[in-house]
N, C-alpha and C positions, 0 to 999 in steps of 0.2 A: 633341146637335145634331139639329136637325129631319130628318126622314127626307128631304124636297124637296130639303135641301141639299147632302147627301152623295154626291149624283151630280155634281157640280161639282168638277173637280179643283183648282181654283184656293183654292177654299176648304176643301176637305179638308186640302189641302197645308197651308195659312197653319197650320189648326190646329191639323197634327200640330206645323208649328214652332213655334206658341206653347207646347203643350206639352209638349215635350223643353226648350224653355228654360227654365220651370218645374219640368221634373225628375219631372213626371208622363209616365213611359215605358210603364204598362200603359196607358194612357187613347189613347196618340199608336198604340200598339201596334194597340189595338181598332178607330181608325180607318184605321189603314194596311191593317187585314186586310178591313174593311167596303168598300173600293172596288175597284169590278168592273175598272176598266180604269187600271191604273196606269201612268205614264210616269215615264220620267227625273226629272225634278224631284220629282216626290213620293220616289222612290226616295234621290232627294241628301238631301231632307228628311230623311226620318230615317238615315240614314248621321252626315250632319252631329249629328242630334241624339243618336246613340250615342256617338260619338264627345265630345260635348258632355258627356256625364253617363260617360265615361269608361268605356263599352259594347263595350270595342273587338272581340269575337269576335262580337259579336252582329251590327256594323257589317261585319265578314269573311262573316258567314253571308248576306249579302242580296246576296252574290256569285253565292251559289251554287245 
């Protein structure tokens, strides 16, 4: 992903979801830890996508 885009949570978001739906979890991983100011939805995002690939402690851990 282009370095200009990753400050955009809207699009970081879509693409952790597109890929936790693909099942690419280090990729969604790398951008979930590359953004500086993360909120709620990004945070559902990948919940949802651990959960999706059947993640569940991992999904427990981004509690904590």
């Amino acid at each position: 992903m282009p370095e200009n885009y990753r400050n955009y949570n809207i699009t970081s978001t879509s693409a952790i979801d597109m890929l936790m739906k693909f099942g690419d979890v280090e990729s969604a991983e790398r951008i979930f830890r590359s953004i500086k100011t993360k909120n709620i939805i990004t945070y559902g995002a990948m919940v949802k996508g651990y959960v999706g690939n059947e993640m569940f402690e991992k999904a427990l851990d981004l509690f904590e």
